[in-house]
VOZAVEX-483054 format. One record per residue (C-alpha): z, x negated, y; residue in three letters. Coordinates in steps of 0.25 Angstrom, whole numbers, padded with zeros to 4 digits, always signed. Layout:
# residues N
ZXYALA...
# end
This chain:
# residues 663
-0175-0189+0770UNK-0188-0194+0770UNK-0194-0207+0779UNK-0202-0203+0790UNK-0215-0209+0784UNK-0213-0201+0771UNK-0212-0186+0780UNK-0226-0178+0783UNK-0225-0165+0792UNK-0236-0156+0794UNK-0240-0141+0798UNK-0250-0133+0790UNK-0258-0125+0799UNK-0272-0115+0799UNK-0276-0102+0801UNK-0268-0090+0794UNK-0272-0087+0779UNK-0278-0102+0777UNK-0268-0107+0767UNK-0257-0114+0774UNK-0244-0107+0767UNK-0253-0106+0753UNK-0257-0121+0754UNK-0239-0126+0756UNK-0238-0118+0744UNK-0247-0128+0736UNK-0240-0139+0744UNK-0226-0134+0739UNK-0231-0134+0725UNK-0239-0147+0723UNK-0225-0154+0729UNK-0217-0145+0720UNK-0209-0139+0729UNK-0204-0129+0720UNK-0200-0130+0706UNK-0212-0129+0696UNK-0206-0116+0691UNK-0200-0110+0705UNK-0207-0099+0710UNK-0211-0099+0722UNK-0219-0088+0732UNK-0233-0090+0737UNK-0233-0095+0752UNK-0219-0098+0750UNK-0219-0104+0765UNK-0221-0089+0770UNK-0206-0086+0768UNK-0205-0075+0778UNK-0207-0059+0772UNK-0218-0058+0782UNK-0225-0071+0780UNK-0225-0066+0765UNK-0230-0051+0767UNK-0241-0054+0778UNK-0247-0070+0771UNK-0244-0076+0785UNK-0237-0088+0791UNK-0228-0082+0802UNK-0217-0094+0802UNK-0220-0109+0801UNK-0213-0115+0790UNK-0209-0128+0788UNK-0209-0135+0773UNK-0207-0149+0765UNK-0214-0155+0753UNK-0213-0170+0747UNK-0224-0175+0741UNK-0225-0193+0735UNK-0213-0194+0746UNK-0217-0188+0757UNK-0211-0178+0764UNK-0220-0166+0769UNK-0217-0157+0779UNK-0225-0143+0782UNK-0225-0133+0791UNK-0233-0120+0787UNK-0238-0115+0801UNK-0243-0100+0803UNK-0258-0097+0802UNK-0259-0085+0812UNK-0264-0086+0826UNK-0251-0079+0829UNK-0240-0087+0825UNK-0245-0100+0830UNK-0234-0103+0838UNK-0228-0107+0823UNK-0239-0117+0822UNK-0236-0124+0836UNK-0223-0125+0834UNK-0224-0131+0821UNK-0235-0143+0823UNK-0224-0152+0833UNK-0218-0155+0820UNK-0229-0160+0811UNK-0238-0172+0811UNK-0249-0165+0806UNK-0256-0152+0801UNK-0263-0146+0788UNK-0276-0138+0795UNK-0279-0128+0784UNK-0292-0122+0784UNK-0299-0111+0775UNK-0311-0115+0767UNK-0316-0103+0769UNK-0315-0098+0784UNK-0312-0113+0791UNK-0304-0113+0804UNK-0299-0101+0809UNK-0294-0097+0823UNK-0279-0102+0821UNK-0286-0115+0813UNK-0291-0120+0827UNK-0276-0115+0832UNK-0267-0123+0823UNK-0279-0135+0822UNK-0277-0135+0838UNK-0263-0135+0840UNK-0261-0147+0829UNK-0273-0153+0836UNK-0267-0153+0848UNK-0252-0160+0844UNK-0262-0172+0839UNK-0259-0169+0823UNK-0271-0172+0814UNK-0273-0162+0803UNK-0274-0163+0789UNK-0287-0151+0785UNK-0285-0143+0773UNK-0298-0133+0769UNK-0290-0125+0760UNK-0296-0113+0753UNK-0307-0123+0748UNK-0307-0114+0733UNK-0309-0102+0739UNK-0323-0095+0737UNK-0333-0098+0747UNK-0323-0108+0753UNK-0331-0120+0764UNK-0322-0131+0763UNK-0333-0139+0771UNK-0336-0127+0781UNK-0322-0126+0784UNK-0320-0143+0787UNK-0331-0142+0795UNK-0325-0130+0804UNK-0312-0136+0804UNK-0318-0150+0809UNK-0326-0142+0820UNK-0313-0136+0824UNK-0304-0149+0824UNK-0317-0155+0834UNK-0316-0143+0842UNK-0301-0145+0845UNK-0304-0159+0851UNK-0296-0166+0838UNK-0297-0181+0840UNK-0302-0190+0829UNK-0290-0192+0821UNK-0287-0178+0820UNK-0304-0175+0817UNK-0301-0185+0804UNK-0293-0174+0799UNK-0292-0175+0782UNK-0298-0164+0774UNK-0293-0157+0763UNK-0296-0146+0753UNK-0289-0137+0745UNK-0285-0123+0743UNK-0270-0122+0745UNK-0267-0108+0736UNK-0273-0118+0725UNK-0265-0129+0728UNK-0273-0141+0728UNK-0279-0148+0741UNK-0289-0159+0740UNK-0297-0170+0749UNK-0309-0168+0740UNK-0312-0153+0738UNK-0327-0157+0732UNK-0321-0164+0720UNK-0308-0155+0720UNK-0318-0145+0716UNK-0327-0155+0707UNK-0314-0157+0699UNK-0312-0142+0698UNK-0323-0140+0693UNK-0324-0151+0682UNK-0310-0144+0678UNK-0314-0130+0676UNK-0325-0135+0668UNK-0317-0145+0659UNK-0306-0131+0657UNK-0319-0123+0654UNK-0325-0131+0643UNK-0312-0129+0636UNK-0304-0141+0642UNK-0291-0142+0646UNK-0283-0149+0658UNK-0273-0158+0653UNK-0259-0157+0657UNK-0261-0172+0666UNK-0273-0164+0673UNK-0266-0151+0674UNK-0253-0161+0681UNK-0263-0168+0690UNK-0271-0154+0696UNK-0257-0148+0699UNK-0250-0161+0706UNK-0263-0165+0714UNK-0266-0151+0720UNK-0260-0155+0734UNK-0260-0171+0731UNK-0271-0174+0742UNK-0264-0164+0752UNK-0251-0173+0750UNK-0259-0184+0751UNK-0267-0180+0764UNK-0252-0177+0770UNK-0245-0190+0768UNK-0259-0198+0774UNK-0262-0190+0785UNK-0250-0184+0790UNK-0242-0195+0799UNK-0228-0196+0796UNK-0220-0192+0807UNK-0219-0202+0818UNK-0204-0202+0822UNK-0194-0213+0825UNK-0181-0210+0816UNK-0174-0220+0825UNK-0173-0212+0838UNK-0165-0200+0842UNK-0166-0188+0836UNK-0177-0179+0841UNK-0185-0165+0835UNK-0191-0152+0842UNK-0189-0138+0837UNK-0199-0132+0831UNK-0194-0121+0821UNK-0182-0114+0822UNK-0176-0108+0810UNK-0160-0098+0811UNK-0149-0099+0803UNK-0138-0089+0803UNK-0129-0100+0799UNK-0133-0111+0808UNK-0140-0104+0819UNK-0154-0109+0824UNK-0160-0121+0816UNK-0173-0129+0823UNK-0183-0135+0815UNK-0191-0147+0820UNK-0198-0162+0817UNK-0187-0173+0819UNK-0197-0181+0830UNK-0185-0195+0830UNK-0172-0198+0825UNK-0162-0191+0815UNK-0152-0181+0815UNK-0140-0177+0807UNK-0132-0166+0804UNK-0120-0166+0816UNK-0128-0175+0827UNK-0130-0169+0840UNK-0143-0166+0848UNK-0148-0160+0860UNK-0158-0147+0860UNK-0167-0150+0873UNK-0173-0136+0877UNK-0188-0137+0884UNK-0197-0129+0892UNK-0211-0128+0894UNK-0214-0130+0910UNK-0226-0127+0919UNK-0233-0139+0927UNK-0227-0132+0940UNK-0214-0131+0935UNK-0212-0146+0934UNK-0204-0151+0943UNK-0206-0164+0943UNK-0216-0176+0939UNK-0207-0179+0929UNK-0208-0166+0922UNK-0225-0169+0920UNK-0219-0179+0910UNK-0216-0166+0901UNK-0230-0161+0900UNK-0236-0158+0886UNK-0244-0169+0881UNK-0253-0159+0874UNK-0258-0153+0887UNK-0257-0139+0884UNK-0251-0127+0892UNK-0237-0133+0892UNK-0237-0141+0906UNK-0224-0148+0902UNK-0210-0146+0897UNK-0195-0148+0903UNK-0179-0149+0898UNK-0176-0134+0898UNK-0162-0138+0893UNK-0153-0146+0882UNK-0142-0143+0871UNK-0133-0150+0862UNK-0131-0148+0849UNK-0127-0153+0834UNK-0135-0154+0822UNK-0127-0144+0813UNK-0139-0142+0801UNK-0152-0151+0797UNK-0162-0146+0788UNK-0175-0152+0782UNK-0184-0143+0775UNK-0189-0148+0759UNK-0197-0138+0754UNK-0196-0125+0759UNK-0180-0128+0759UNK-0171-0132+0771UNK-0162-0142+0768UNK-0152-0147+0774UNK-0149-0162+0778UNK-0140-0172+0784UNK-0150-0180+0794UNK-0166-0178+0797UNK-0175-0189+0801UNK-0187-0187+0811UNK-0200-0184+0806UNK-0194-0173+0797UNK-0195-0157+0799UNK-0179-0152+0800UNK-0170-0140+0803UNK-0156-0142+0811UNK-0147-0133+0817UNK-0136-0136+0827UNK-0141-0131+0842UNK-0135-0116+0845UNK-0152-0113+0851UNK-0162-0122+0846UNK-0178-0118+0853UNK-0191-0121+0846UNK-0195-0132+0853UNK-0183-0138+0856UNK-0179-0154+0857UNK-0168-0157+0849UNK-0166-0172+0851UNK-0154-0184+0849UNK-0143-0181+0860UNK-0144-0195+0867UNK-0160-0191+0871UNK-0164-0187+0884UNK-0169-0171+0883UNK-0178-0175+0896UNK-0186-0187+0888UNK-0186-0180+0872UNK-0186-0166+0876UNK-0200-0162+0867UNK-0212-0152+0874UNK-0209-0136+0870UNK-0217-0134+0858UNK-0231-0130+0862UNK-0232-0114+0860UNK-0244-0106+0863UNK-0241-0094+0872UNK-0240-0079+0865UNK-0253-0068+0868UNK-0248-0057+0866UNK-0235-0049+0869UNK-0228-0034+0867UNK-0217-0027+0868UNK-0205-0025+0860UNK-0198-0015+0864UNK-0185-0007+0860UNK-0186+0004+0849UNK-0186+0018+0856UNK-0192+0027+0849UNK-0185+0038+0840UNK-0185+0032+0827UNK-0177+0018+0832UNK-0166+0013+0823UNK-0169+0021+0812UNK-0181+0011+0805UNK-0169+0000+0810UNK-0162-0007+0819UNK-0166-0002+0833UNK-0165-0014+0842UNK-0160-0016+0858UNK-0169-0024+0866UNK-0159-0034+0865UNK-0160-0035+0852UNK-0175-0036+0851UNK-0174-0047+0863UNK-0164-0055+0854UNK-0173-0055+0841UNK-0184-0057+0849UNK-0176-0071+0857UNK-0174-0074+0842UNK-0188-0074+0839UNK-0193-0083+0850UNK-0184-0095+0847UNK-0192-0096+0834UNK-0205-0088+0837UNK-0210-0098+0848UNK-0223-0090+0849UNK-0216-0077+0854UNK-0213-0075+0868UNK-0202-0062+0872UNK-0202-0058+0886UNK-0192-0049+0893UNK-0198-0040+0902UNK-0187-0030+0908UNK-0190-0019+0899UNK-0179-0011+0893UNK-0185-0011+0879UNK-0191-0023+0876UNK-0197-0035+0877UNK-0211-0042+0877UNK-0214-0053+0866UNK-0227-0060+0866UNK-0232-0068+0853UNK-0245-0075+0849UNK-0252-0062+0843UNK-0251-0047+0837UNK-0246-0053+0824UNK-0235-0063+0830UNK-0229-0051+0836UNK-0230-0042+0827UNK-0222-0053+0815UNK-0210-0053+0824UNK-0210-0037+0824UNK-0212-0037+0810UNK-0199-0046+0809UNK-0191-0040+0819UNK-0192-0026+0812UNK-0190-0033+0798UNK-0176-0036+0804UNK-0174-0020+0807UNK-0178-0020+0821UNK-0185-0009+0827UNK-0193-0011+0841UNK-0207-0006+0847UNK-0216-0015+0851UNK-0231-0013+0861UNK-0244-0014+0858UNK-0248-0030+0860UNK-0252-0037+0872UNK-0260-0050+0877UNK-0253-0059+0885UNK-0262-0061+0899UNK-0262-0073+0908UNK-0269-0077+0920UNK-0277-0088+0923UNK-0276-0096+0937UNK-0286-0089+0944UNK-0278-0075+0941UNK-0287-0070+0931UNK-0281-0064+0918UNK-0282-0070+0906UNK-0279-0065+0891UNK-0277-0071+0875UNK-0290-0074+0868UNK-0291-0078+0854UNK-0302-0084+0845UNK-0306-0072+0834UNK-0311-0074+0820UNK-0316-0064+0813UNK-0321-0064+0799UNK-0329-0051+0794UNK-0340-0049+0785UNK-0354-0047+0790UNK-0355-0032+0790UNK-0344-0032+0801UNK-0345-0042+0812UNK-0353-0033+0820UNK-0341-0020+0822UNK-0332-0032+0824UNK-0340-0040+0835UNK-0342-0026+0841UNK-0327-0023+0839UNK-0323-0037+0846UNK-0333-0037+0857UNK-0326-0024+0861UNK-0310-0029+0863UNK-0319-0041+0871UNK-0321-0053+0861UNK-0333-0063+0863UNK-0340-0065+0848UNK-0338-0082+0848UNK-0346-0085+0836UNK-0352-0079+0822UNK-0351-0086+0808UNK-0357-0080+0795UNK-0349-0087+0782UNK-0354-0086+0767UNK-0344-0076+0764UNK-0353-0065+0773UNK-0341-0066+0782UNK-0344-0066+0797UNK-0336-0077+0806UNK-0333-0070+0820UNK-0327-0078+0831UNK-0322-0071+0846UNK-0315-0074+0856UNK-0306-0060+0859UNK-0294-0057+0868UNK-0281-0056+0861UNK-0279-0042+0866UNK-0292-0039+0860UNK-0288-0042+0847UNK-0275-0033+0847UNK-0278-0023+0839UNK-0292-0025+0833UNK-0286-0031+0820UNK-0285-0020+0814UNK-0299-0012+0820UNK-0304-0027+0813UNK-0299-0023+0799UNK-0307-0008+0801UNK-0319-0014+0807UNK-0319-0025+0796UNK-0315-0017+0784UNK-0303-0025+0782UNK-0314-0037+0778UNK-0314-0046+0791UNK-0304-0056+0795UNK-0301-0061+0809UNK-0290-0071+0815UNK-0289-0074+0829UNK-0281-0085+0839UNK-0277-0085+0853UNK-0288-0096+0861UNK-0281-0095+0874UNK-0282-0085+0886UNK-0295-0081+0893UNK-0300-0069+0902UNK-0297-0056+0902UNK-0306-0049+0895UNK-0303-0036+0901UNK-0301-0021+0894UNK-0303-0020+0880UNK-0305-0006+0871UNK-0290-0001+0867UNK-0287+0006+0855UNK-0299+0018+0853UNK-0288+0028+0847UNK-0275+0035+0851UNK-0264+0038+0846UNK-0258+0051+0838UNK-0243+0052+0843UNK-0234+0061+0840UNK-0226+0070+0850UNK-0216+0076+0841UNK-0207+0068+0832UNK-0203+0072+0818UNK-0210+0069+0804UNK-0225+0068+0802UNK-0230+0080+0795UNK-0243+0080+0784UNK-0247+0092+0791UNK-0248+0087+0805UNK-0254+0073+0799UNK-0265+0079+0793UNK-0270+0086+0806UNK-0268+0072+0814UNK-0274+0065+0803UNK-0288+0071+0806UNK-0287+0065+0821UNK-0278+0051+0820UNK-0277+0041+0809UNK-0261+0043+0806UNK-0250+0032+0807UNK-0239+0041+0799UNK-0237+0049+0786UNK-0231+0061+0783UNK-0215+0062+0785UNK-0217+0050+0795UNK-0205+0052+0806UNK-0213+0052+0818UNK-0208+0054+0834UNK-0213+0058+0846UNK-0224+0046+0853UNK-0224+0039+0839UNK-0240+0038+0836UNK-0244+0044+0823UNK-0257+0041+0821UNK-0271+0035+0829UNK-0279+0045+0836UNK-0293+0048+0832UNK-0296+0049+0847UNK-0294+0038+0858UNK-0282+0046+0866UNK-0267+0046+0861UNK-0265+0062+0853UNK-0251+0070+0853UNK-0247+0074+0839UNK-0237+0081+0832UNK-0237+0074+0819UNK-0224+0082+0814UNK-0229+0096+0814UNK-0229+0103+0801UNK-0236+0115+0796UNK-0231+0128+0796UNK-0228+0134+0782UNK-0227+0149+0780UNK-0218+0154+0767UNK-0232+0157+0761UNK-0236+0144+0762UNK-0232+0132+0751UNK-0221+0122+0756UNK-0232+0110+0749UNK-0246+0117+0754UNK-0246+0105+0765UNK-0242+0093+0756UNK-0255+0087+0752UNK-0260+0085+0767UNK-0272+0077+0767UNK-0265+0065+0776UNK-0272+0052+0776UNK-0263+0038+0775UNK-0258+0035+0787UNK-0262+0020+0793UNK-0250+0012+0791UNK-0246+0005+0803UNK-0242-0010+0803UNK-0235-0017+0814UNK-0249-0023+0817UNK-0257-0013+0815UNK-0249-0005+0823UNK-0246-0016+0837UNK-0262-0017+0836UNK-0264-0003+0836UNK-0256+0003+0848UNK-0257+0006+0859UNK-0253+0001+0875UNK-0243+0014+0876UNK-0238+0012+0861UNK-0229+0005+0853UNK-0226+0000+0838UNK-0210+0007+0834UNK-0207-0007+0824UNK-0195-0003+0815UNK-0192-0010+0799UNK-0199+0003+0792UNK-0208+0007+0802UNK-0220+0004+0812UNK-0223+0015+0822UNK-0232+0016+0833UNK-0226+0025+0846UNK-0229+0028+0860UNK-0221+0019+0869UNK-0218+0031+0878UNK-0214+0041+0865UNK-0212+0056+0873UNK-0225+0063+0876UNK-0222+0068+0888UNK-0218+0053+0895UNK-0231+0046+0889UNK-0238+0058+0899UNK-0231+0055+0910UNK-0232+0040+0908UNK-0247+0043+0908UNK-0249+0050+0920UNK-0238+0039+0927UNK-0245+0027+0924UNK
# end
């Protein structure tokens, strides 16, 4: 067990793609984590299969190295907009936060996201320009906007004095000094090409001091936790983790006093209150310091429990101990339900006096339904699920998902779920048919709110588009059109243009990939939710129809080729199809009946092969997002382990005509 003064804790935040899980890699290594001759994965922190596949943070993670004595803890946060519910929950256990930032594009829309929040629980960043090696890389440019950014966010003094480092964290060394970094470098490459040689001192010396001024930063300017060891126990939940053998398991910062294995504590339960539910003076007592959208907070209910398990985390290992002290990260078990944002404090305090604010947590955007397999294909891709089964994975969800909001509303086949954005939704689908569930799910909506004097209001979100030269113009064009007001215009070095908007949320459903076209797959853009403003009425929906099929069956070349000439397809050949399912995107801007399974008629005279080398194009192939930002109002996405669909969400014909002339 380490003394308090000797432990560091700190979160590793930026925008997605600048370096955060590459840089703890290098960390790992410069403390020797891992044995010299161990091998070991790149972004070894993304653990999860889809982290892995898809190069993003999903899940924070929570990590440990010891470096002259020290005890350092790190928290990995996501970098997309989407899953910042991960970063908020996380920063109530640090002291302080790496900032990363990209040489070479600067802040981005979730820097100012991540800056802000950490801003606003008073930490004082530690700045790493990373990237600084990579060609026509502005190490100064990038300060300067990062320093602009920090004004801009009403940082006071101390955290304006921010240290500044520089480095490239897939290289593995970080500096204060990047200008005689580099001098040194380049004295180096010309010493090796004159003939010279590094000796094996130097060579012990390059590899050990890669990350020394990172270390040395960290222990300086990241306080030691301030805690009194002395006083009962006390932590709040952040990060909840399931064991099969021990049942649910909290994570947290121990905030006062020590624990062991077998003593007995109380979970408090809170709520997040509104300023007219208060009932009364005494309850103002509980509003948030930070002055925010929580009013206040109150007891929603207690529980006492034993401590059964204690873990601390060294490395990338849990590992299970007989007593924790305060200022440290640790696991336990012992509580039947434990809640992200839970107190769990020394049985002898009062819940009323210690009970800690509900974790901050921004409100989701954007919703849909899932909804109940129906279709003629269910249960055979897998497991065909009950809305009851779909609620219960869903209730597992939220207790760890603390972003995700799931709302019965009466129907008999399904449920709505709201999340941050298209991408946060569409992960827990992705999950939930990897576990061989099958379900539908409707097209994506915003969440609406009104303001006081009635008026409705909707999500807008900052928009940062990166395109070269040639193609600002179609995308300008194409923004203005879904409603989004052109903010500013930058030109970089690279003959990249810099686009800011301002844009609705459901204006950017379903233009990512229209973006891609426009932009020949060459632009870049990021977004973040800014907060809720007018609405901005109407927007142009999707320019083409849908081909769906009216007979079920298999597809057939022969009938593919004829539709091929009219509608870009979404199946092959020998594809099983059914009636409603959608086959293919209209050329035209109205839906079009098809029969995709009719085959031609062969005479005896005729060869059996004539037909085999039909001319068929390569159908699109449909990903889960490509296919929620594609549908349709009256459509649907059929989610099973093998296969993505797209389907009417009336399937008969001749019921989708009478729903039309009813409604």
């Amino acid at each position: 067990m380490h003394p308090t003064d000797k432990i560091r804790n700190l979160a590793i935040i930026a925008h997605i793609d600048h370096g955060k899980t590459t840089l703890i890699d290098s960390i790992f290594r410069a403390a020797h984590v891992f044995r010299d001759n161990a091998h070991v994965d790149e972004r070894v922190m993304d653990s999860n299969d889809l982290e892995r596949e898809r190069g993003i943070t999903i899940r924070s993670k929570h990590c440990t190295v010891e470096w002259d004595g020290y005890l350092i803890n790190i928290i990995d946060t996501p970098g997309h907009a989407d899953f910042s519910g991960e970063v908020e929950r996380v920063l109530s256990m640090v002291d302080s936060v790496l900032l990363l930032v990209d040489a070479n594009e600067g802040p981005m829309p979730q820097t100012r996201y991540v800056l802000m929040r950490a801003l606003r629980l008073g930490l004082r960043p530690i700045v790493i320009v990373n990237k600084a090696d990579r060609p026509n890389a502005d190490p100064s440019g990038a300060l300067d906007a990062t320093f602009d950014l920090f004004v801009e966010l009403g940082a006071d003094n101390e955290q304006l004095d921010f240290p500044v480092l520089y480095g490239s964290g897939l290289e593995g060394w970080i500096v204060n000094d990047l200008d005689e970094y580099q001098r040194e470098e380049y004295e180096r490459e010309q010493h090796l090409a004159d003939g010279g040689a590094l000796s094996p001192a130097m060579l012990a010396e390059l590899a050990g001091t890669g990350m020394d001024d990172l270390f040395g930063v960290i222990i300086a300017k990241v306080p030691a936790p301030k805690v009194d060891q002395a006083a009962p126990f006390l932590m709040q939940v952040s990060t909840l983790a399931w064991s099969d053998y021990v049942g649910r398991i909290g994570c947290g910062r121990v905030l006062q006093g020590r624990l062991r294995t077998g003593d007995q504590l109380q979970r408090v339960m809170t709520r997040p209150i509104a300023v007219s539910e208060m009932r009364t003076p005494s309850d103002a007592g509980t509003m948030s310091p930070d002055g925010d959208h929580r009013d206040g907070f109150e007891v929603a209910g207690t529980e006492a429990a034993r401590v059964t398990h204690l873990w601390v985390t060294r490395g990338l290992e849990n590992r299970e101990v007989d007593e924790v002290a305060a200022g440290d990260i640790v696991w336990l078990s012992g509580p039947d339900e434990i809640g992200i944002g839970d107190t769990l404090t020394a049985p002898e305090l009062d819940p009323a006096l210690t009970a800690l604010p509900p974790l901050d947590i921004e409100e989701p955007t954007v919703s849909m339904f899932f909804l109940v397999n129906n279709g003629p294909f269910a249960g055979k891709d897998g497991r065909a699920v009950t809305l009851r089964q779909i609620k219960d994975r869903l209730e597992r969800e939220v207790r760890v998902n603390v972003a995700l909001r799931v709302e019965d509303l009466g129907r008999p086949d399904g449920v709505k779920v709201s999340g941050r954005g298209e991408l946060h939704l569409a992960i827990l689908i992705e999950e939930m048919r990897r576990e061989g569930m099958e379900l539908c799910v409707s097209r994506p909506e915003v969440i609406t709110d009104v303001d006081e004097h009635g008026a409705l209001l909707e999500p807008l979100e900052q928009l940062i588009v990166d395109v070269p030269d040639e193609f600002q113009g179609t995308v300008i064009q194409a923004l203005s059109l879904r409603k989004g007001e052109l903010v500013s215009v930058h030109a970089s070095v690279t003959g990249l243009m810099r686009l800011e908007f301002t844009i609705s949320t459901r204006g950017l459903i379903g233009y990512r990939s229209d973006f891609l076209t426009e932009t020949r797959g060459l632009g870049v853009m990021s977004s973040r939710f800014v907060g809720y403003g007018p609405w901005r009425g109407d927007l142009p929906g999707r320019e083409r129809g849908s081909l769906v099929s009216q007979t079920a069956g298999e597809a057939a070349s022969y009938s593919l080729e004829n539709l091929q000439q009219r509608a870009v397809l979404l199946v092959s050949p020998m594809d099983p199809v059914y009636e409603g399912m959608i086959v293919g995107e209209n050329a035209r801007g109205e839906d079009m009946l098809c029969n995709p399974t009719k085959r031609k008629q062969l005479g005896n005279y005729r060869s059996s092969t004539k037909e085999i080398d039909a001319g068929l194009k390569v159908p699109r192939p449909l990903t889960l997002e490509a296919a929620l930002e594609w549908i349709a109002d009256d459509e649907l996405v059929e989610v099973t382990p093998r296969t993505v669909r797209v389907r009417k969400a009336i399937l008969s014909t001749e019921q989708r005509k009478k729903a039309a002339k009813a409604g």
